[in-house]
N, C-alpha and C positions, 0 to 999 in steps of 0.2 A: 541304629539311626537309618532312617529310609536313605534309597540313594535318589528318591527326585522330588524335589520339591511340590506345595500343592498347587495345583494350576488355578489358575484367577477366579473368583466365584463367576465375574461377569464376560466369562470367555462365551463365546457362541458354540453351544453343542457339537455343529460341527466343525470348528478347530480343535474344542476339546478331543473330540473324537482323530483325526487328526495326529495331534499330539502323542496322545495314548498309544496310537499304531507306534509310531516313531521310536516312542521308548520301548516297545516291544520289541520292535526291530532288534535294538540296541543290547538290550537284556542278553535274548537270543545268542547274539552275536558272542556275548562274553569280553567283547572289547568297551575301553577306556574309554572316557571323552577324547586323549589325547589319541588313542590309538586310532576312534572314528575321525578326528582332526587332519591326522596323518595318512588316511587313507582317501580322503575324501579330496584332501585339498582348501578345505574351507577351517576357520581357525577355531580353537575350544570355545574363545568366549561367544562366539557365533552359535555354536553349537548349543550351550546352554540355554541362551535367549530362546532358538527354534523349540529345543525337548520340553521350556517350561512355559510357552506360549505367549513370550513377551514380544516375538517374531516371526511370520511367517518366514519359515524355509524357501530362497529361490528354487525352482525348477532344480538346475545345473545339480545344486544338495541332494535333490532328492535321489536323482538320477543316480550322483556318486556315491549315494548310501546303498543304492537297491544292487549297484556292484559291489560295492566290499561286504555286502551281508548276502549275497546270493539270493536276492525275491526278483522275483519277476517286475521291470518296468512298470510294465505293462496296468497291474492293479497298482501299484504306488503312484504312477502319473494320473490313474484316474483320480483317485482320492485328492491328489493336489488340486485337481482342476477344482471341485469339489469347494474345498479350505480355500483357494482362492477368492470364489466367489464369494464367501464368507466373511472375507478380513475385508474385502472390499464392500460389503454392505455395512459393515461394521465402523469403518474408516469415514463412508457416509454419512450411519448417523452419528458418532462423533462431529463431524464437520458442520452438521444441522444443529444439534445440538451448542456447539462455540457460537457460533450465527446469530443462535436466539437468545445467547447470554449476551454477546456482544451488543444486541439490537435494544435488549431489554435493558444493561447500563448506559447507552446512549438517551432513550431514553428517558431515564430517570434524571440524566444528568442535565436534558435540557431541560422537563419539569422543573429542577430545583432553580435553574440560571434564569429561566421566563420573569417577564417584566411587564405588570400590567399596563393596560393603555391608558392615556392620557383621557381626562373626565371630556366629554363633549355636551356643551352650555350651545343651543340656539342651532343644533344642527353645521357646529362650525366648532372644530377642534382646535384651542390655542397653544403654542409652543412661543414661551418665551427664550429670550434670551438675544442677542445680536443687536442691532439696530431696527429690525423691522420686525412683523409680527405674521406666525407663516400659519397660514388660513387653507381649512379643506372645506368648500364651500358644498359640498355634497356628493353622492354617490357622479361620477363619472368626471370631477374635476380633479386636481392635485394641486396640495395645498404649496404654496413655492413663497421665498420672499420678497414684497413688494415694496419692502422701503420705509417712507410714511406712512402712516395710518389711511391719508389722502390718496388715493391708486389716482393715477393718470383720468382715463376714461370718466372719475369723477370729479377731475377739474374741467376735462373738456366739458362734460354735461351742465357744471355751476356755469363756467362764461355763456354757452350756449342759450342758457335760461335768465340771464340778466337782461332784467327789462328795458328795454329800447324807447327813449322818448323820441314824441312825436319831431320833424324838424319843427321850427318853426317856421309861418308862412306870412309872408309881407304883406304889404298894403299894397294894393294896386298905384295909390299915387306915392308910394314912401319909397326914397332907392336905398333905406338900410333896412335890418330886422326888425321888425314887430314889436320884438322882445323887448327891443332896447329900450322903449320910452316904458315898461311894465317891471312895478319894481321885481327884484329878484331874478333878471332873465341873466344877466353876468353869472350867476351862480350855478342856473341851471348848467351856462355853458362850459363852466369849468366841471361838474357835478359830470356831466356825458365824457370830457377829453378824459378826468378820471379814472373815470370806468372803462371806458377803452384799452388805455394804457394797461390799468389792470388785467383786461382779457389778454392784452397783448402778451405780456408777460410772462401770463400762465400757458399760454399755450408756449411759447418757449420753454419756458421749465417742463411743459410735459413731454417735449420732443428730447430735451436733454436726457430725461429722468428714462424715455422707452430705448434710448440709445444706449446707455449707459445698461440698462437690465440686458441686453443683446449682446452687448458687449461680455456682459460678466457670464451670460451660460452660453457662450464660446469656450470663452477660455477657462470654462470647468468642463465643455464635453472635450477641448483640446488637451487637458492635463486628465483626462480621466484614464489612467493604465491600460492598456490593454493585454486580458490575459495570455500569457506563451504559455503553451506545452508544456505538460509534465510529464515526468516519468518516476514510475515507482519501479522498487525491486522486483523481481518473479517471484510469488506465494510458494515457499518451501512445503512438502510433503510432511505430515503430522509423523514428527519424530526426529526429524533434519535439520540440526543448528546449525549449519552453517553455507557456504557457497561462494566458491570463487577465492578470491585471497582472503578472505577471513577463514578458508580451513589450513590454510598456509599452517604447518608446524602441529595441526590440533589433532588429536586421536581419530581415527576414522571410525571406530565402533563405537566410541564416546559420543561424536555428531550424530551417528543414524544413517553416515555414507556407506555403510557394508550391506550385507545380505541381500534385500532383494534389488538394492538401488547402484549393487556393485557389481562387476564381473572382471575377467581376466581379462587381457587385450593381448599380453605377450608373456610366455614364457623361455626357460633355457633351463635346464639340466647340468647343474655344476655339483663331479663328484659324486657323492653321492644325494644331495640334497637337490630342492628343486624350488627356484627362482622365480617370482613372477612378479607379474603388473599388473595391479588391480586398478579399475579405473569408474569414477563415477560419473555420468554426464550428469545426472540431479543436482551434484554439490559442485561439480567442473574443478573436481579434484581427481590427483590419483596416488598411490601408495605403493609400496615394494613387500612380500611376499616371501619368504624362504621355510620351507618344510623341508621332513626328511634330514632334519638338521641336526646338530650335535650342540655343545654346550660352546659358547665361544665363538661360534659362525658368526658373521656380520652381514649387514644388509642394507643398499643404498639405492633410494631412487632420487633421479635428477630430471631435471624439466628445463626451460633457457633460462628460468629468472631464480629456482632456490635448489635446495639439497634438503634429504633429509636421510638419518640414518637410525638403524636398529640393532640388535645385538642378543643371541638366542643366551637367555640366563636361564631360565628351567624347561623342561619339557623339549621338546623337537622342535618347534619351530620359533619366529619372532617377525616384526613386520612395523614399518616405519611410521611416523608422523606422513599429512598431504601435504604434496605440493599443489599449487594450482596449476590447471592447466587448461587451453580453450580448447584442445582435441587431445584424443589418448594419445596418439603420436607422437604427439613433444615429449612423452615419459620416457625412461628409461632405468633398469634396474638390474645391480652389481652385488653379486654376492662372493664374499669371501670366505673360505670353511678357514675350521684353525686346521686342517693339514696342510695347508696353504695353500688348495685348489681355486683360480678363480673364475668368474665366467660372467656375463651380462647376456640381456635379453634383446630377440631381434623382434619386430613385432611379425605379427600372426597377420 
């Protein structure tokens, strides 16, 4: 059985290439994952991720690989620089790629939700429903509700146009109306106070009726919300589930907060084993660390608000659930060996 998995069809050549060096290294070496784990500082299951290119290797890895295998820095930093740019072109178009999926079910989604327009009859779009009937009277007006069917300005224009009889005009020697001795003139005269009255009327209902519409889009631009401020989460890095208290208790290599999004902050030296503080500003968590360990060892990091603990059951080392934290600072991490050595970390 091989000892490396095959690496991704859709790896970029040069991480492929990359990688390959990596496990050559390794080969060479004749050390274990656990034993490159142990000498490195960085954990197996890290390790595997980097050798089968499901992970770019931090820097820091590279560096503590090219010491415990004896290569020169110097060609292994370049090639990282190399594979960097690589994972980050790569990460790119991923990111393009989700973009155009996301854009493309959007959408779709509003194609299916669209809702065709209402028929327009006469260059004038009708919307029933309410009490009145809300009219777009053509390009650069807006159709709004007016009530009756009767708008204002068309009552003022009907009294405006009602026909005016002439008065009547006396007799030079008569001191009443004209009219009076002329059958029908009583009629006319009530026929004109009619019709006045009439005007009168409507011109008050049209003063009521425009006060009233003034009235009512007030108190719809008054009730109209106004938007506050939002705030969305910060966009995690493609691979990072979590951040802040929700990695509270969760796996750090499980989330995506180790390798190149992690690094030490503070170590200590207990025993024979060696203690650390891992910390992530990506996920604003951090984690406890102990290598060089034995079967039994325990291991705690604390923060002001949780705890979490670990305990080495196979292999050399073991390493805790995250606490949250706003700065690496607030960590701190306690290792116990089972010969009963203890020790904590001060920061760096």
């Amino acid at each position: 059985m091989p000892r490396w998995k095959s690496l991704p069809e859709e790896l970029d050549p040069q991480l492929r290439e990359f990688a390959g060096q990596l496990r050559r290294l390794v080969d060479r070496s004749g050390m274990s994952l656990a034993a490159v784990a142990d000498r490195t500082g960085y954990s197996r299951t890290s390790w595997e991720r980097y050798l089968n290119g499901r992970l770019l290797a931090p820097k820091g890895a590279i560096v503590a690989l090219a010491e415990a295998t004896g290569t020169q820095q110097h060609h292994l930093t370049t090639m990282w620089e190399l594979a960097e740019r690589a994972w980050s072109r790569s990460e790119m178009r991923h990111d393009m790629t989700m973009e155009a999926i996301r854009i493309s079910q959007a959408r779709a989604a509003l194609g299916e939700a669209g809702v065709a327009a209402a028929p327009v009859a006469g260059g004038r779009a009708v919307r029933q429903g309410g009490t009145g009937v809300s009219t777009a009277a053509g390009p650069g007006e807006e159709g709004r509700d007016l009530g009756p069917p009767l708008s204002v300005p068309a009552r003022r224009s009907a009294v405006a146009h009602i026909p005016q009889q002439p008065r009547p005009v006396c007799a030079p020697d008569s001191g009443g109306d004209a009219s009076e001795g002329r059958p029908g003139g009583g009629r006319r005269r009530v026929t004109l106070f009619l019709t006045g009255l009439v005007g009168a009327l409507l011109l008050m209902a049209g003063a009521v009726l425009l006060t009233d519409l003034g009235g009512d889009d007030d108190a719809a631009a008054g009730a109209t919300p106004s938007a506050g401020p939002t705030t969305s989460a910060p966009e995690l890095p493609s691979g990072v589930g979590c951040s802040g208290t929700d990695c509270t208790g969760e796996d750090p290599e499980a989330m995506g907060c180790g390798g190149q999004f992690a690094g030490t902050v503070a170590r200590a030296t207990v025993g024979g084993g060696l203690v650390e503080v891992r910390y992530s500003e990506t996920c604003g968590a951090a984690w406890a660390r102990v290598t060089r360990a034995a079967l039994g060892d325990t291991v705690k990091i604390t923060s002001d608000a949780s705890e979490q603990a670990g305990t080495v059951r196979a292999g050399a080392e073991a390493y805790t659930p995250m606490v949250a934290v706003r700065q690496a600072s607030e960590a701190k991490a306690c290792a116990t060996l089972a010969s009963g050595a203890t020790g904590c970390t001060t920061p760096e």
